[in-house]
C-alpha positions as CSV (number, residue, x, y, z in Angstrom):
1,X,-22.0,136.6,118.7
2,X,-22.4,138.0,115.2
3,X,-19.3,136.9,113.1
4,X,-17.1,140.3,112.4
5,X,-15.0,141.1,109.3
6,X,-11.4,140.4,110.7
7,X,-10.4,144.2,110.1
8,X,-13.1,145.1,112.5
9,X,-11.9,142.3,115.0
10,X,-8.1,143.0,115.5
11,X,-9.5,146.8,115.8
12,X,-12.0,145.6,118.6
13,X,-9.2,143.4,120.4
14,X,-6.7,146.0,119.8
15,X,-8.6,149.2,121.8
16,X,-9.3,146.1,124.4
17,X,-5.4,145.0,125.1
18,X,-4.0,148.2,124.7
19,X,-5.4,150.0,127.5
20,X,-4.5,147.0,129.9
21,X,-0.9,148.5,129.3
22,X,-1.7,151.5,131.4
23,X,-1.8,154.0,128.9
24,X,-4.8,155.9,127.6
25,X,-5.7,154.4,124.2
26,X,-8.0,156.0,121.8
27,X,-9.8,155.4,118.2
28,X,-9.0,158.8,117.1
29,X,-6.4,162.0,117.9
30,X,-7.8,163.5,120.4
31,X,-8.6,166.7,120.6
32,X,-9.1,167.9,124.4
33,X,-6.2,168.0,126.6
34,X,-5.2,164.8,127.3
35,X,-2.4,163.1,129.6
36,X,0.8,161.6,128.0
37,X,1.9,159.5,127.2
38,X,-1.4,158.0,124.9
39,X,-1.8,155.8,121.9
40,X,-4.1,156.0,118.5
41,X,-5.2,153.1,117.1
42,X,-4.6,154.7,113.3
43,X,-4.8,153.8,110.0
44,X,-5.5,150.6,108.8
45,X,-5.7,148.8,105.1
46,X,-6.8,145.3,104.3
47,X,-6.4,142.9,101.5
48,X,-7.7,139.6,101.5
49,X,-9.9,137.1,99.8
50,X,-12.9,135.1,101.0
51,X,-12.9,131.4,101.6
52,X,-16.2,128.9,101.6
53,X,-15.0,129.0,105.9
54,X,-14.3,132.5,106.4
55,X,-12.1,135.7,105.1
56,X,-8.2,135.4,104.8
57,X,-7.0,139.1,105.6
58,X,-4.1,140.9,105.7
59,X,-4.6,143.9,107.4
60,X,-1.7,146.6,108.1
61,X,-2.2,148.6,111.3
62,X,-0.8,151.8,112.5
63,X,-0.6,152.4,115.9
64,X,0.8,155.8,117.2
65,X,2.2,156.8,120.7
66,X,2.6,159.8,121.7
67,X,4.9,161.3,125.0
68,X,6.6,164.6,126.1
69,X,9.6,165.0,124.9
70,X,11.6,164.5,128.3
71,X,9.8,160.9,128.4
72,X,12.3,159.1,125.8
73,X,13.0,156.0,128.5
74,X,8.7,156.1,129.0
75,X,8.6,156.2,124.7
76,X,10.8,153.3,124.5
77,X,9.5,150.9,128.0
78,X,6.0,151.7,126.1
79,X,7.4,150.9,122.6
80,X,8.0,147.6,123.8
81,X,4.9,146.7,125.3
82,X,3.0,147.3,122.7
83,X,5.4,145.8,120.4
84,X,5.3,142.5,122.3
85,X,1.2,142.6,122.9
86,X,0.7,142.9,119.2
87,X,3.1,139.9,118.8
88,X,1.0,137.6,121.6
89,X,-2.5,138.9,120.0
90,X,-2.9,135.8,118.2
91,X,-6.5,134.8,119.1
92,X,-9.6,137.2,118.5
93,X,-13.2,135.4,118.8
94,X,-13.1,134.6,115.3
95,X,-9.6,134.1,113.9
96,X,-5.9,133.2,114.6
97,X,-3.6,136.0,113.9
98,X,0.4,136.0,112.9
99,X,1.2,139.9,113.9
100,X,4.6,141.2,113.3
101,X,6.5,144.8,113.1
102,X,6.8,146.0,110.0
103,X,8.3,149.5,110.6
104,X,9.1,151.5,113.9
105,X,9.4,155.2,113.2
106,X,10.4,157.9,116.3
107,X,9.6,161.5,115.4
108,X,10.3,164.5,117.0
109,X,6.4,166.4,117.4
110,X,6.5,170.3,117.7
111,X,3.3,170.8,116.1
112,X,1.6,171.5,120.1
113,X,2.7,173.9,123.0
114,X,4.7,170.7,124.3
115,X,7.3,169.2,122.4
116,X,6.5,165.5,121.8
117,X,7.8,161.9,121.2
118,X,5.7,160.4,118.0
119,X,6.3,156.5,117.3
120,X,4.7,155.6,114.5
121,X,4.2,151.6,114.6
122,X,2.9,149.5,112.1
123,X,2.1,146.0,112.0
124,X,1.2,143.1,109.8
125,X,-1.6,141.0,111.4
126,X,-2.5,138.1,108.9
127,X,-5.6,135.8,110.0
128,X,-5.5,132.4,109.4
Protein backbone atom coordinates (compact mmCIF):
# COMPACT_ATOMS: atom_id res chain seq x y z
CA UNK A 1 0.00 0.00 0.00
CA UNK A 2 0.92 3.46 -1.01
CA UNK A 3 2.44 5.25 2.20
CA UNK A 4 -0.28 8.07 3.42
CA UNK A 5 0.46 11.48 5.04
CA UNK A 6 -0.41 10.66 8.81
CA UNK A 7 -3.24 13.32 8.73
CA UNK A 8 -4.87 11.31 6.03
CA UNK A 9 -4.27 8.05 8.07
CA UNK A 10 -5.76 8.76 11.63
CA UNK A 11 -8.72 10.26 9.36
CA UNK A 12 -8.93 6.83 7.40
CA UNK A 13 -8.72 4.76 10.74
CA UNK A 14 -10.92 7.08 12.50
CA UNK A 15 -14.22 6.81 9.92
CA UNK A 16 -13.08 2.89 10.18
CA UNK A 17 -13.29 2.42 14.29
CA UNK A 18 -15.92 4.74 14.80
CA UNK A 19 -18.72 3.23 13.19
CA UNK A 20 -17.86 -0.21 14.89
CA UNK A 21 -19.31 1.75 17.96
CA UNK A 22 -22.79 1.48 16.59
CA UNK A 23 -23.36 4.96 15.71
CA UNK A 24 -23.64 6.39 12.30
CA UNK A 25 -20.33 8.25 11.59
CA UNK A 26 -19.85 10.58 8.84
CA UNK A 27 -16.99 12.88 6.98
CA UNK A 28 -19.16 15.80 6.90
CA UNK A 29 -22.67 17.38 8.64
CA UNK A 30 -25.12 15.84 7.05
CA UNK A 31 -27.62 17.32 5.42
CA UNK A 32 -30.70 14.68 4.89
CA UNK A 33 -32.48 13.53 7.79
CA UNK A 34 -30.52 11.40 9.59
CA UNK A 35 -30.94 9.12 12.94
CA UNK A 36 -29.40 10.30 16.31
CA UNK A 37 -27.41 10.01 17.85
CA UNK A 38 -24.34 10.44 14.85
CA UNK A 39 -20.81 11.66 14.87
CA UNK A 40 -18.60 14.03 12.39
CA UNK A 41 -15.32 13.46 11.91
CA UNK A 42 -14.49 17.51 11.90
CA UNK A 43 -11.86 19.65 11.76
CA UNK A 44 -8.55 18.82 11.83
CA UNK A 45 -4.87 20.87 11.87
CA UNK A 46 -1.45 19.38 11.62
CA UNK A 47 2.04 20.42 12.41
CA UNK A 48 4.86 18.47 11.95
CA UNK A 49 8.26 18.02 10.43
CA UNK A 50 9.66 15.43 8.05
CA UNK A 51 12.33 12.87 9.05
CA UNK A 52 14.87 10.88 6.53
CA UNK A 53 12.12 7.69 7.89
CA UNK A 54 8.93 9.31 7.73
CA UNK A 55 6.75 12.49 8.94
CA UNK A 56 6.49 13.33 12.79
CA UNK A 57 2.85 14.89 13.02
CA UNK A 58 0.77 16.35 15.38
CA UNK A 59 -2.48 16.50 14.28
CA UNK A 60 -5.58 17.94 16.44
CA UNK A 61 -8.88 16.34 15.66
CA UNK A 62 -12.38 17.30 16.29
CA UNK A 63 -14.85 14.87 16.56
CA UNK A 64 -18.56 15.91 17.08
CA UNK A 65 -21.65 13.88 18.35
CA UNK A 66 -24.68 14.83 18.10
CA UNK A 67 -28.10 13.34 20.10
CA UNK A 68 -31.68 14.58 21.03
CA UNK A 69 -31.85 16.31 23.77
CA UNK A 70 -33.79 13.64 26.02
CA UNK A 71 -30.62 11.26 25.21
CA UNK A 72 -28.08 12.92 27.86
CA UNK A 73 -27.30 9.16 29.45
CA UNK A 74 -26.89 7.99 25.35
CA UNK A 75 -24.52 11.55 24.97
CA UNK A 76 -22.42 10.57 27.83
CA UNK A 77 -22.35 6.15 27.39
CA UNK A 78 -21.21 7.43 23.65
CA UNK A 79 -18.87 10.16 24.96
CA UNK A 80 -17.03 7.50 26.44
CA UNK A 81 -16.54 5.18 23.82
CA UNK A 82 -15.28 7.27 21.62
CA UNK A 83 -13.12 8.78 24.20
CA UNK A 84 -11.52 5.46 25.06
CA UNK A 85 -11.30 4.20 21.16
CA UNK A 86 -9.35 7.36 20.35
CA UNK A 87 -7.07 6.46 23.39
CA UNK A 88 -6.52 2.52 22.07
CA UNK A 89 -5.99 3.85 18.27
CA UNK A 90 -2.39 3.61 18.57
CA UNK A 91 -1.51 1.65 15.44
CA UNK A 92 -2.56 2.80 11.76
CA UNK A 93 -0.68 0.97 8.80
CA UNK A 94 1.96 3.38 8.84
CA UNK A 95 2.55 4.92 12.28
CA UNK A 96 2.22 4.64 16.11
CA UNK A 97 -0.02 7.16 17.63
CA UNK A 98 -0.16 8.68 21.42
CA UNK A 99 -3.96 10.18 21.24
CA UNK A 100 -5.22 12.00 24.16
CA UNK A 101 -8.37 14.46 25.09
CA UNK A 102 -7.64 17.73 24.87
CA UNK A 103 -11.03 19.34 25.49
CA UNK A 104 -14.62 17.93 25.94
CA UNK A 105 -17.24 20.56 25.34
CA UNK A 106 -21.36 19.66 25.76
CA UNK A 107 -23.64 22.20 24.00
CA UNK A 108 -27.02 22.67 24.04
CA UNK A 109 -28.13 22.61 19.85
CA UNK A 110 -31.45 24.53 18.97
CA UNK A 111 -30.42 25.49 15.65
CA UNK A 112 -32.98 22.25 14.05
CA UNK A 113 -36.71 21.40 14.71
CA UNK A 114 -35.25 18.91 17.50
CA UNK A 115 -33.38 20.21 20.28
CA UNK A 116 -29.98 18.53 20.41
CA UNK A 117 -26.96 17.27 22.51
CA UNK A 118 -23.55 18.73 20.66
CA UNK A 119 -20.16 17.34 22.25
CA UNK A 120 -17.47 18.81 20.73
CA UNK A 121 -14.30 16.51 21.27
CA UNK A 122 -10.96 17.15 20.43
CA UNK A 123 -7.93 15.17 20.46
CA UNK A 124 -4.21 15.18 20.24
CA UNK A 125 -2.97 12.30 18.16
CA UNK A 126 0.94 12.55 17.84
CA UNK A 127 2.70 9.83 15.43
CA UNK A 128 5.78 8.48 16.37
Amino acid sequence: MELMNPQAEITHALLDVLPRLNIDTYFYLPQDEVNYPFVVVGEQTANGMNTKERPIVTVQQVIHLWALAEDLETVQSKTKLIEATIHNLQQTENFKWQNHLVDSVLLMDDTTKDQLWHQVLTFTCQSN
